[in-house]
C-alpha positions in Angstrom: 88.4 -222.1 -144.2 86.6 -223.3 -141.2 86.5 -221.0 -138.2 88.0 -223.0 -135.3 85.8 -224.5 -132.7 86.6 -221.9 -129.8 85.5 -219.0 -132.4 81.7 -218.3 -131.4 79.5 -216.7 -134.1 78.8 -213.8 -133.1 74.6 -214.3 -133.4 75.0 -217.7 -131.3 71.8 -218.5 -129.8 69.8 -215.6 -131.1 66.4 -216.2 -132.2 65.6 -213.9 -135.1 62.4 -213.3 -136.2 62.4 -212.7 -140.1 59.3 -210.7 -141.0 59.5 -210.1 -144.8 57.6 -211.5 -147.7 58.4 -215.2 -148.7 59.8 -214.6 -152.1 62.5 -212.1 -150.4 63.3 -213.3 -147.0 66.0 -216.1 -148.2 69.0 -213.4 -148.5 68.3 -211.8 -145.0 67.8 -215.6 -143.5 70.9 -216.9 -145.3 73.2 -213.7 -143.9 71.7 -214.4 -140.4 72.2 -218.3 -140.4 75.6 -217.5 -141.3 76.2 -215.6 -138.4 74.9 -218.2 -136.2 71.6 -216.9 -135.3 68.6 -219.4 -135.3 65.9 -217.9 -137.8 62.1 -217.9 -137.8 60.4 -217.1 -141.0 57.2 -215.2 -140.9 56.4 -213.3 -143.4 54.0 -210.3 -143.1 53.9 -209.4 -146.4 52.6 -210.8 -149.6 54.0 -209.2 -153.0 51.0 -209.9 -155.9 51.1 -208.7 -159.3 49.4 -205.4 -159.9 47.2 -204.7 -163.1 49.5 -204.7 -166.1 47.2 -202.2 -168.0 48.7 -199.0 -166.4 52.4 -200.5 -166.8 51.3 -202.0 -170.3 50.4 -198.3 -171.0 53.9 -196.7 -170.3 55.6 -199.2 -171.9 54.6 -198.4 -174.9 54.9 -194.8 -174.4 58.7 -195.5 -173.4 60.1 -193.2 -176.2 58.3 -190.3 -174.1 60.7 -190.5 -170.9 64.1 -189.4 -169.9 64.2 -191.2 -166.9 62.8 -194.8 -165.5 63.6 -194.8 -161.6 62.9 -197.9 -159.7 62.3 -198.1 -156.5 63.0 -201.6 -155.7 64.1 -204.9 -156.5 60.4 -206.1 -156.5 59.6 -203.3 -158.9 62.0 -204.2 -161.6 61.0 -207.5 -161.9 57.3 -206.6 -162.3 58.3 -203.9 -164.3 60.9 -206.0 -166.9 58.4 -208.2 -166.9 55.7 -206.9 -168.7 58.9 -205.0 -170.8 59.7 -208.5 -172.1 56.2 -210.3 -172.6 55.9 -206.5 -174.4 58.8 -206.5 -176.0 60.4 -209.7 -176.5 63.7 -210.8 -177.4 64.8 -206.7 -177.7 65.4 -206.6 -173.8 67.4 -203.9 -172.7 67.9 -202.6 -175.9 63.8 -200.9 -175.2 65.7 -198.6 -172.9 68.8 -197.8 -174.8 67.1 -194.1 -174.6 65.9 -193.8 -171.0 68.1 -193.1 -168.0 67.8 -195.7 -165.2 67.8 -194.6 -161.8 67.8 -197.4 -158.8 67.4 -196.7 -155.2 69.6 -199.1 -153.2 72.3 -201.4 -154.2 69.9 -204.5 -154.3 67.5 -202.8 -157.3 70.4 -201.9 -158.7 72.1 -205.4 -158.9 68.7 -206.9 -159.6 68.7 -204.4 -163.1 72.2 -205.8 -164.0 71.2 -209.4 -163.5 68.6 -208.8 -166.4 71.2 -206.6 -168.1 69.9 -203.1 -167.4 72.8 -200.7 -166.6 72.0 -197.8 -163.9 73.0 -194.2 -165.1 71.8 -193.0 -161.0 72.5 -195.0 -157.7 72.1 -192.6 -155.2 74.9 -192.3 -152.0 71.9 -192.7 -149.1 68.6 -194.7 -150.2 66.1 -192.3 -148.9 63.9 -190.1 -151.2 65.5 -187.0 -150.2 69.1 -188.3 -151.4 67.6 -189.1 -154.6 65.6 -185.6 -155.0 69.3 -183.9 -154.3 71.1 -186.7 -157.0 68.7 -186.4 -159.7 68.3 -182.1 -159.4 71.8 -182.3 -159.5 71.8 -184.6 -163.1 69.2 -182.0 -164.6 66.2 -183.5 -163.7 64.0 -180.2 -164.1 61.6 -180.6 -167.1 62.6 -183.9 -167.6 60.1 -186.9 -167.7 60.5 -189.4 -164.7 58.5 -192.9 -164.8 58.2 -194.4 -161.3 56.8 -198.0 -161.3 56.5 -198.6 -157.6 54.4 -200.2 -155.1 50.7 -200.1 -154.4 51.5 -198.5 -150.8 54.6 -196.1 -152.0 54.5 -193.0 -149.9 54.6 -189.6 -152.1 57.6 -188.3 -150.6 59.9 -188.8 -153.8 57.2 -187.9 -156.1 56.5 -185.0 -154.9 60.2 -184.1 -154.4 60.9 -184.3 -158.0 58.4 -182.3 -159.3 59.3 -179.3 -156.9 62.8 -179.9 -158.5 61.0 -179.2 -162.0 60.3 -183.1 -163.6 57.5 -184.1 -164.9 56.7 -187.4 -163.3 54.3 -190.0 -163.6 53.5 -193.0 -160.8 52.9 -196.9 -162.1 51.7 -199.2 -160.0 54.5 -202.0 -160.8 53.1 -204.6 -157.8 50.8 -204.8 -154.3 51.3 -206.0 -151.1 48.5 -207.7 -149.1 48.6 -209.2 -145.4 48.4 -213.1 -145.3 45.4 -214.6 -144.0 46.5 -217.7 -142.7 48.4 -216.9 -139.6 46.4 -217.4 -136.4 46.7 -214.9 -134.1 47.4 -216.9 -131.1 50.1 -218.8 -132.5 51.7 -215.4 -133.3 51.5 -213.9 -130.1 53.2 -216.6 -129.1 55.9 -216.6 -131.6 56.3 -213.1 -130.3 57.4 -213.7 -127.3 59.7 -216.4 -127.7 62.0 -214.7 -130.0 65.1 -211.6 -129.2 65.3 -209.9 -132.2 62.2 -208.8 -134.7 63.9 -207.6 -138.0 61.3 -204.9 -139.8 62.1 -203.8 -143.9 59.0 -201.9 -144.7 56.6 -199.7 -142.6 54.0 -202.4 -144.1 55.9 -204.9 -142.2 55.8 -203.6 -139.0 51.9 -202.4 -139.5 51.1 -205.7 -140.6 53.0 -207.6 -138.0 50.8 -205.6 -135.1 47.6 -206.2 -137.0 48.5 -210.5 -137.9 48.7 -210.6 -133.9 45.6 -209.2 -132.8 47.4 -205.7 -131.7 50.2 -204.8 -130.0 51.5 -207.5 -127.6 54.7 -208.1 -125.0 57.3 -208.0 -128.2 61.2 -208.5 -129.2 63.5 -205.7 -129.7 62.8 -204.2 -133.1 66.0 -203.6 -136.1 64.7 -201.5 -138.9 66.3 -201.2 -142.3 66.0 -197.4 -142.5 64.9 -194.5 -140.1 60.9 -194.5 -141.7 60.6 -198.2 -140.9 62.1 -197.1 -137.5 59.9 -194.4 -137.1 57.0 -196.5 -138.2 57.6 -199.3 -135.3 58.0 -196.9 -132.7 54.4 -195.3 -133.8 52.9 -199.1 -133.4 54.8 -198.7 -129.6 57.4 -201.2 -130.5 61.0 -200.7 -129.0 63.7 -200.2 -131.5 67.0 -201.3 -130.9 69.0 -200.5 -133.9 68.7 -199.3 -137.2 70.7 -199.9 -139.9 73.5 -197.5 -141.2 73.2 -198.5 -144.7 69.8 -199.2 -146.0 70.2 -202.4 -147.4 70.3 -206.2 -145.9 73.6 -206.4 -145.2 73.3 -203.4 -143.3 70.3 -204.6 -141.5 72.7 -207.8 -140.4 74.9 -205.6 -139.2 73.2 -203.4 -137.0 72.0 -206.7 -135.3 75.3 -208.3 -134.7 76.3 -204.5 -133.4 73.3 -205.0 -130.9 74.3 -208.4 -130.1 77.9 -207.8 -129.7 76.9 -204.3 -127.7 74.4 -206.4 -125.0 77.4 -209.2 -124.4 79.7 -206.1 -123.4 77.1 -205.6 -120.9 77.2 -208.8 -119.4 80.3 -208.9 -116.6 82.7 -211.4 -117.6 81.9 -213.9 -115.3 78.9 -214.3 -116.0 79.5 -214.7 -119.5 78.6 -218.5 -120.6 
């Protein structure tokens, strides 16, 4: 049903500027468009395929592993796709004997989508809520495979192996900054926008580094506290930060922002 007329969307007039890679950006610009908000697409990040030797390598040690634990959507695909040039037609049926962990309700939607079921979804999608999930399954002396990202930090690593697994790292993808944004044009962008919405640390880092350093910039909302933490380091000013890890929770904590500086405005001034 069609909202009525005198109903404003509640990200009227907002410019948003959308900073992911090109491949991912569509569900965050999608939620945001929805909402009202007017969207610019910029994406900091590039996602390229990593060497499939290493991930060739544990796929055929499969047999070896208790666990698979993917770290995001981007991983699975580079992951289950090597599985099924590997292994094709079995799907997966090459896992019946692994465990699947996903961190965040997006890799873990993306794993059903290609018919992978999850054994481990943890409550909060930060390394440490995984470490506490996965002790609490047993993890100790188990195998872990972690097919991950080029620029991973080695936060969950390292916390499952102080909780006893034996783990070993795969380089499932990369990220690299474009090189066809003009640095001008950015600063530029920069400034005409509210909001700058920020999913990775690369993001942010990338971002500052596109536009020739830090410049005059929007309000920052960060998926998750280390994204957070990451634009504040690069002097940007965060504004909000999701409550749940994920896009929709990303949306929300800019319409919260929104909806928090029109209660700021008095009434009659209100347009």
């Amino acid at each position: 049903m069609t909202a009525p007329a005198s109903v404003r969307s509640p990200l009227a007039g907002c410019r948003v500027l959308v900073t992911r890679a090109r491949e991912q950006a569509s569900s965050l610009t999608v939620r945001l468009e929805q909402l009202g908000a007017a969207v610019i697409e910029l994406p900091t990040i590039m996602i390229v395929p990593a060497d499939p030797g290493p991930i060739d390598g544990a796929i055929r040690n499969l047999a070896g592993y208790d666990w698979i634990v993917f770290t995001s959507a981007n991983a699975v695909e580079a992951f289950v796709g090597r599985l099924e040039v590997a292994d094709p037609g079995r799907g997966a049926a090459a896992l019946a004997s692994t465990l699947i962990g996903a961190i965040g309700q997006t890799t873990a939607s993306r794993l059903h989508e290609r018919g992978y079921q999850t054994e481990f979804v943890p409550e909060r999608f930060v390394a440490e809520s995984v470490v506490e999930g996965m002790r609490a399954l047993g993890v100790s002396g188990k195998r872990v495979l972690l097919p991950t990202a080029d620029i991973a930090g080695d936060t969950l690593p390292v916390g499952l192996r102080n909780a006893g697994a034996i783990v070993d790292i795969v380089i499932a993808y990369q990220t690299e900054m474009p090189d066809d944004l003009d640095s001008d044009a950015m600063r530029d962008l920069l400034e005409s926008v509210d909001i700058a919405t920020f999913a990775s640390p690369s993001s942010v880092r990338n971002m500052i580094a596109l536009a020739g350093g830090l410049v005059p910039s929007p309000r920052a909302v960060c998926i998750g506290p280390i994204t957070a933490n990451a634009a504040r380091e690069a002097g940007l000013t965060v504004a909000g930060v999701a409550n749940e890890f994920t896009i929709p929770g990303l949306v929300e904590a800019i319409v919260r922002l929104v909806e928090d500086d029109q209660k700021e405005v008095p009434d009659g001034d209100q347009a």
